[in-house]
C-alpha positions, 0 to 999 in steps of 0.5 A: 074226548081228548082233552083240551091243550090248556088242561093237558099243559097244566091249567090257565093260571100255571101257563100264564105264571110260566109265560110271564116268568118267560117275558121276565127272562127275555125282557132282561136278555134282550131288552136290558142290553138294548137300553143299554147300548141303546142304538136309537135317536141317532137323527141328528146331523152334525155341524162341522168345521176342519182347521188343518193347521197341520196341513193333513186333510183334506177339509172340504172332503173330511167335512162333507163326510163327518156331517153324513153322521148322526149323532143322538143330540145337536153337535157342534164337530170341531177338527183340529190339526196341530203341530205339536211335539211328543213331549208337549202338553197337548191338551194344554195346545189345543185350549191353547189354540182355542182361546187363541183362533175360537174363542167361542169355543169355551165357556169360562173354564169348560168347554162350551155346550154341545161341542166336541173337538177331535185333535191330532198332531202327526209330528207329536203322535198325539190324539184327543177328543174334548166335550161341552159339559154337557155332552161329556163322557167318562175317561173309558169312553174318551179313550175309546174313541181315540183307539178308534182312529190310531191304526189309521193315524199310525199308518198315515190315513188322516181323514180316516183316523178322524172319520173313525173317532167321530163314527166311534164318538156318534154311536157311544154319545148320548147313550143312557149310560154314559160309561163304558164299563156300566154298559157292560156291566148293565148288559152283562147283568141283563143278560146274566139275569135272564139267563140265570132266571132260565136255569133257575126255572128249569133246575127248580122244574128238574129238581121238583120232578125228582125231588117228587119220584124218590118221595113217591118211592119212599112213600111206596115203601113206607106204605108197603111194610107200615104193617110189617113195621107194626109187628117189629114194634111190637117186639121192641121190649119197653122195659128196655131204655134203647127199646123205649126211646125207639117205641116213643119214635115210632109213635112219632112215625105214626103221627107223621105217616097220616100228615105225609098222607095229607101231603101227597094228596095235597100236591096232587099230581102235577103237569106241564107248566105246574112243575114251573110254579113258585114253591113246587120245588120246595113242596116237593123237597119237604115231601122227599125229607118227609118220606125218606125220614119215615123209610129211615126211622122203618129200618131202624125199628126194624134194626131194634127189633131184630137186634134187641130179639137176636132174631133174624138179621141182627148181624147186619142190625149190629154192624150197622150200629157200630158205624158212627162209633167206628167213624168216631174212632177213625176222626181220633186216629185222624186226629192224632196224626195231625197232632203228631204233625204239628206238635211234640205231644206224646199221642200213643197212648190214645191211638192204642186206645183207639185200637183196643176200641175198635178190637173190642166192637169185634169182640163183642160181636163174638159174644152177642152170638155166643149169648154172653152179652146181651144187646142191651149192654152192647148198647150201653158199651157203644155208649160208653165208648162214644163218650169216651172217645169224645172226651179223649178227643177234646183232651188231646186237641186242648193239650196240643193246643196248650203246648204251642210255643209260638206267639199265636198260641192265645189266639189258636186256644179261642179260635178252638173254644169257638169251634168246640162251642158250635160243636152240637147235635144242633149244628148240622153236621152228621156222620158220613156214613162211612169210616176208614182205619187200619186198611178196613173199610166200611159204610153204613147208613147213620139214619137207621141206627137204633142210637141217635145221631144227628141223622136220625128221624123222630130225634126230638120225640125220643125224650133224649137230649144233647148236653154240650160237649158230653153227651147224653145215653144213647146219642151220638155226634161226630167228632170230625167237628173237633178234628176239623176245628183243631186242625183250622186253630193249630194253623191259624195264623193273623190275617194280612192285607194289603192295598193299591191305588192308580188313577189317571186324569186329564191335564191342561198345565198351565190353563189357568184352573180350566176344567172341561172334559178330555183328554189325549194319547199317543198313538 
């Protein structure tokens, strides 16, 4: 028997908490932009009067069809024609007119309640719109409506100039929000949202899928050679100091390989809207780092063993193993020609340094094979020169930084003690993986180095610990953190600001300290 949809699509509870992360989403995409522009309520019918003093309309006409209107509350539509020069105040004209012909157009120094006035005058080529305190809109709005009618007024067609002003006017007043620039901004933010909400789902969907295939895969090989990895630890010499460090990882790698067992078994196998659940992303993130640091801490037990036995695959143990080293040495070179850049410091005695390191590490791959060195004092001597090399490295930095003669110079110096504080196994800043010096290239993989690095799986459970600047035996962490953080301070320089300020405002000069709404422009 087939099983039911709801089954199949992931059960009741994922399928409503999908539907109703949909309803969110499309409540802000469509329904924000809607409240905001908000088209409704336009029900009420305008009451018009035309004073033509310029003689340019039509009044009986233009009346007749500006109270076909609606607008959203009771207006009282006011349209003015004057005779005003280019130069004149007009907003002062049209108070002017006002206080002179309609006086019960103003209420003290506003304009009355629930008027609106449209203005024109053709010889000054000016246009404005004014309002009752309490139907007022903001600057954006007022010039929005006046923009409505100027192509018309500019071509001579009054009555439609102003029947576009008063159209324009009807659909933006009495709208929730007043101003121009928050509609938008409230619609774009709906609509962003919602949108934004959408990508979200489908990017957690799709990251929750393949966040879970790499840590089946992971698992699978973990589980597949977890006897294997048995037997390679067996081989680890304990009385070694590298061998011991690695054995107290894998007794870490026991105890995580049953909880990431429970972890698995925990998430199940999920379908349909499950994917969609809160925190299935992260579930499957905390699988995938889990299992991927188990495979890891597997090659690097096998590494252990092969190299410190010389046994089968110890080559590619050992060029594994000089990877952060050979990094490192690559961010010093790096490093000096920046300071050569930037300085008069004499940087060849470290870059020959350097390369006699780099030399050395092939060196000693010729003598591990001849049996000359053993694995163990291989080991120490990376050690060595992953010490050395950060030591050089901060040396140089603080040198170069000390032989600024700019007025910076005191600046710089804290910025890179700053740098160089944050600069530890803790920060989050591992090996790439990759390295580049003298024409060579090379890559390897940090987490599955038998030295510990910021990479590696199970660090904590070693006993070995970060000490600061220096480091501990057997520890590794990038300089490319000093490079980066000397090259930041040797550039520094103080930051600069600067401000500007522009406003406009309507003007009624010589009004007698009156304040109502509007305002005018040419066309």
């Amino acid at each position: 028997m087939p099983e039911p949809f709801i089954v199949r699509a992931g059960g009741s509870r994922a399928v409503i908490s999908l539907a109703s992360k949909l309803v969110i989403a499309l409540v802000l995409i469509i329904v924000v932009p809607l409240l905001a522009f908000w088209p409704f309520g336009r029900t009420h019918a305008p009451e018009v009067t035309v004073h033509d003093e310029a003689d340019i309309v039509q009044d009986e006409a233009t009346a007749r069809d500006l109270s076909a209107l609606r607008f959203r509350e009771d207006i009282r539509l006011a349209v003015v024609t004057l005779d005003v020069d280019y130069s004149d105040n007009f907003n002062a004209a049209v108070l002017a007119y006002a206080r002179a012909h309609e006086p019960g157009w103003l209420d003290g120094n506003y304009w009355a309640d629930g008027l609106l006035i449209l203005a024109v005058s053709p010889r000054g080529r000016w246009v404005g719109c004014y309002f009752g305190e309490d139907i007022k809109v903001d600057l954006a709005v007022q010039q929005n409506i006046q923009d409505a009618a100027k192509s018309s007024f500019q071509a001579g067609r009054w009555d439609t100039g102003i029947q576009q002003m008063a159209a324009r006017a009807a659909t933006v007043m009495g709208r929730p929000i007043g101003s121009e620039v928050g509609v938008l901004l409230v619609s774009g933010l709906g609509v962003g949202g919602g949108l934004a909400l959408l990508g979200w789902m489908l990017r957690a969907r799709g990251r929750a899928r393949a966040y879970f295939g790499q840590a089946r895969r992971h698992y699978t090989q973990v589980t597949g050679d977890y006897e294997a990895t048995e037997l390679k630890a067996g081989l680890i010499p304990l009385s070694d100091a590298h061998g011991a460090q690695v054995l107290a990882r894998f007794a870490w790698f026991e105890d995580r390989y049953g909880e990431l067992t429970r972890n698995f078994h925990a998430f199940g196998e999920p379908r349909g809207a499950q994917w969609f659940e809160v925190g299935r992303r992260s579930k499957a993130k905390r699988l995938l780092d889990l299992a991927g640091e188990l495979d890891s801490l597997d090659d690097a037990i096998s590494n252990a063993a092969a190299l410190l036995t010389l046994s089968e695959g110890w080559q590619d143990a050992w060029r594994n193993e000089q990877g952060p080293v050979q990094e490192d040495l690559a961010s010093l070179q790096n490093l000096c020609s920046q300071v050569a850049a930037n300085s008069r410091i004499d940087v060849a005695r470290d870059r020959n340094w350097a390369r006699e390191s780099s030399n050395r590490l092939a060196a000693m791959t010729n003598e591990l094979s001849r049996g000359t060195l053993t694995p163990s004092a291989a080991l120490d001597e990376l050690d060595f020169i992953s010490r050395e090399v950060r030591s050089r490295a901060d040396a140089l930095a603080q040198r170069a930084l000390e032989a600024d003669s700019s007025s910076h110079r005191e600046q710089r110096m804290h910025q890179y003690q700053d740098s160089r504080r944050d600069w530890d196994w803790e920060s989050g800043v591992g090996y790439s993986g990759s390295w580049s010096m003298g024409g060579h290239h090379s890559s390897y993989n940090p987490a599955s180095t038998i030295r510990i690095n910021p990479a590696s799986p199970g660090a904590q459970a070693s006993g070995v610990r970060w000490s600061g600047a220096g480091s501990s035996s057997q520890f590794s962490s990038p300089i490319s953190g000093l490079v980066t953080g000397y090259s930041s301070a040797a550039t520094w320089t103080p930051p600069s600001s600067s401000s500007s300020s522009s406003g406009s405002s309507s003007d009624y000069s010589g009004g007698g300290g009156f304040s109502g709404a509007g305002s005018s422009s040419h066309f």
